[in-house]
N, C-alpha and C positions, 0 to 999 in steps of 0.2 A: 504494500500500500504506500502512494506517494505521501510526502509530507502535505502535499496541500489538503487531501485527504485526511489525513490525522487533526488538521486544522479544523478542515469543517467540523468531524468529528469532537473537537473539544466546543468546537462554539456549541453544537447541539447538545452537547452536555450542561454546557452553560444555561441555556434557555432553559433547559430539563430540571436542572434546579433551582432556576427560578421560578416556573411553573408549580413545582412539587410545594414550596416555603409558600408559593401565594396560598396553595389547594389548604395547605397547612391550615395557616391563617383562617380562612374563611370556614374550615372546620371547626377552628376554636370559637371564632363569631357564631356559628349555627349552634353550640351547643351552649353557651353563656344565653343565646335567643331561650332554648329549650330549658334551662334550669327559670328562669325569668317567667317563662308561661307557668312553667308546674308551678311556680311559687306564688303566682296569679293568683291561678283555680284555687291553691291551698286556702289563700286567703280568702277568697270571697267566700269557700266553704266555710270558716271558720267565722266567719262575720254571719254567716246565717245561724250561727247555732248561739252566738250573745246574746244577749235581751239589751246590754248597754257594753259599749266598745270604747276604748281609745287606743288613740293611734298616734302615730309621730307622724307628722306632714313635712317633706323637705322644701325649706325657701332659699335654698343655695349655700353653697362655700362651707357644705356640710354640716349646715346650720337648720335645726327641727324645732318646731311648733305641736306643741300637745295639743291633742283636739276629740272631743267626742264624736262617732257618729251619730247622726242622729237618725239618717235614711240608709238601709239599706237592699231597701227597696230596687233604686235604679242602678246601675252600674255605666259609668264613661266608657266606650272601649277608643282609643286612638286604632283608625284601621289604616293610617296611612296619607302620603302627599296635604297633612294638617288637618284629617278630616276627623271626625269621634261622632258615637252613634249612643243611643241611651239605649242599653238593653235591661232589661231583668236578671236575677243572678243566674235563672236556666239557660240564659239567652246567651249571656256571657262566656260561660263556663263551655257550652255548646260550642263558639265562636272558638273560645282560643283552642279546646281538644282538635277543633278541624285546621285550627294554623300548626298544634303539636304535629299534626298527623302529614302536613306539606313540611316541615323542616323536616321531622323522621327521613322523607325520600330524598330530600336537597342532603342531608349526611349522608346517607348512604353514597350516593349519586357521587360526593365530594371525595367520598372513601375510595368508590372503585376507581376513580379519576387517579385518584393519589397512590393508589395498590399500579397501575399502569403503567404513572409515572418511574414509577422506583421501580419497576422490572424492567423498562427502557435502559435507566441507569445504570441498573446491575448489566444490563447487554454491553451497554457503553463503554465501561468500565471492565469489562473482560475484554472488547476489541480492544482497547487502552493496550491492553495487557500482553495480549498477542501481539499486537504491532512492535511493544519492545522488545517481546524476547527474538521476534524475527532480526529487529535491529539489534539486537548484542548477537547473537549465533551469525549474523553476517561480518561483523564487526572483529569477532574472534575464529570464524572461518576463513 
């Protein structure tokens, strides 16, 4: 194999691990999304079983506001592009199991993406390997 070959070969490895560190990434963002949902649900379920609640409200710079509920009746959901819809707590709960249940496939999806990557790599990385030992038995032949 020519060196300009080995070339391209190391660029594509380059991009390979950049692609793999983003895949990374964006699996750790999909699962911080999915503890965030569960912790959702937890809560709303557990505000349904009070009769009287209080809660910490965040007003920034890690800075919280005591506050009773008073309704929990309706629930905000933010669904996106600044928009929020009042649901019920069945409604809600309903809402985010079906966004749990769209990240579940976006991980997965993210997983095999990133299992592909690093079998490329591991390929990459054996041509790597062959190309030297070619280059040193020439070298010392």
């Amino acid at each position: 194999m020519s060196e300009e070959k080995a070339q391209q070969l190391m660029q594509q490895m380059q991009m390979l691990e950049t692609y793999f560190t983003d895949l990374s990434q964006r699996e750790g963002t999909l699962y911080n999304i999915l503890r965030e949902a569960i912790g959702a649900i937890q809560s709303i379920k557990s505000l349904n079983q009070k009769t009287d609640s209080e809660s910490l409200v965040p007003i920034g710079m890690g800075t919280f506001v005591k506050t009773k509920i008073s309704s929990k009746d309706k629930i905000v959901l933010n669904i996106g592009a600044g928009i929020s819809l009042e649901k019920d707590s069945n409604s809600a709960i309903n809402y985010l199991e079906a966004r749990i249940k769209e990240i579940e496939v976006a991980i997965q999806d993210t997983l095999a993406k990133k299992n592909d990557a690093a079998a490329q790599l591991e390929q990459g990385k054996n041509q790597i390997n062959q190309l030297m030992q070619r280059d040193s038995q020439k070298d010392s032949g």
